[in-house]
N, C-alpha and C positions, 0 to 999 in steps of 0.2 A: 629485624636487625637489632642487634643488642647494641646497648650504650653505657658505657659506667655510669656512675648516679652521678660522679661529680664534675661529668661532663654534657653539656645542652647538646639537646635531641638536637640531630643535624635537617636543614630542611633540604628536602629534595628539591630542586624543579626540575620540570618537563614538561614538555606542550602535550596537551590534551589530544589521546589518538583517535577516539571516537567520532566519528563524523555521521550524519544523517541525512538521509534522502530523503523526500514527499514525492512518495510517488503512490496513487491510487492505481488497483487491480481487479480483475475479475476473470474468474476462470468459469467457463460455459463446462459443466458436469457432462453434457451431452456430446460435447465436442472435442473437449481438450482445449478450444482455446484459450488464448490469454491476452486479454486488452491490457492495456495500462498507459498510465498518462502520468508523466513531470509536473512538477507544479513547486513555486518559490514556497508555499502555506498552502495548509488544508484548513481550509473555509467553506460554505456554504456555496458560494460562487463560483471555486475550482471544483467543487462537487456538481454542482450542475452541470457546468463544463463536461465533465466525466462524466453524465449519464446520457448526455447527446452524444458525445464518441460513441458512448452503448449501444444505446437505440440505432444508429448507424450499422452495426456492426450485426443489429437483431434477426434472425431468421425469419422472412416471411411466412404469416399466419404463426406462428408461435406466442406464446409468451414469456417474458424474462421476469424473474424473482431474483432479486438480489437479498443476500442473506448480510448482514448488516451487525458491526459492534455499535452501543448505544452510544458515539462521537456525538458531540453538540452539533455538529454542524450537518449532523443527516436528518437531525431533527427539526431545520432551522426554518424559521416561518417562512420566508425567502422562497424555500421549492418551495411552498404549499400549493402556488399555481400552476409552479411547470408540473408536479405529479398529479393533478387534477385532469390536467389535460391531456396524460399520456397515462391514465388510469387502466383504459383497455391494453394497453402493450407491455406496462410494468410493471410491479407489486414489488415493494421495500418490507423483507422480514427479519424483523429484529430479536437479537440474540438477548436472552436473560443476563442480567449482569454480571461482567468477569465470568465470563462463558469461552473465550479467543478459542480454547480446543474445539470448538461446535464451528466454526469457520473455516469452508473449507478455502478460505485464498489462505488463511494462514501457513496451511502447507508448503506450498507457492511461494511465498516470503523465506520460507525456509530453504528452502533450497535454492532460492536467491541470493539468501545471502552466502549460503555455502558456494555458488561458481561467480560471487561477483569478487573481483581482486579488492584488496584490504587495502592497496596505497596506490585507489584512485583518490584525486585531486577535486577536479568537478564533476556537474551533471554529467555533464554532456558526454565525456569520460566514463561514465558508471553507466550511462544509457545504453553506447557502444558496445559495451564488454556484458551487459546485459544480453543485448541482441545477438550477441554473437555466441555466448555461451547457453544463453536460454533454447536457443532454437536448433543447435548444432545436432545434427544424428546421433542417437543413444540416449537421449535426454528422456 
């Protein structure tokens, strides 16, 4: 917008339209499926959280590799027992840094956010319209 010189820049406001969801994902290569889990922060503790959903969800006699951006909190001393203990069933493989196009849930995210509606409000709302567009025939 132009302004003459001998008149002050005018200020705009408006509320901030960008809104963000924590929601962890994984998509089994093999399958097509697609886990994911809500969470208020991504921390070390909702990451644990998310990899018991996993392990739940895991094919018996398989094994699951989750391919992984370098997040603090995947690294966080916190698992170092729970991935100890589920060594035989899982393996966490980590992407070189600022790597995101090597991730395949990034795909996934993409096209999330392309069928999720732009003037949802809450979670629980954006979960919904998830579930419903994510999974719907033709997808």
């Amino acid at each position: 917008m132009w302004v003459p010189p001998e008149i002050k820049d005018p200020i705009l406001r408006h509320a901030p339209t960008r809104k963000s969801v924590a929601c962890f994902g994984a998509v089994s290569l093999h399958s097509g499926q697609f886990v994911r889990m809500m969470c208020a922060i991504f921390n070390a503790v909702t990451f644990q959280s998310f990899l018991k959903r996993l392990l739940r969800q895991q094919t018996p006699g398989r094994r699951m590799m989750l391919v992984l951006d370098n997040a603090r909190y995947h690294h966080a001393i916190l698992l170092a027992p729970f991935l100890r203990s589920h060594a035989r069933h899982l393996r966490l493989l980590f992407l070189p840094p600022y790597s995101p196009q090597l991730a395949p849930i990034e795909r996934v995210w993409k096209l999330t956010r392309r069928l999720a509606k732009a003037d949802i409000d809450d979670r629980q709302e954006w979960n919904e319209s998830m579930t419903c567009n994510w999974f719907r025939p033709g997808n």
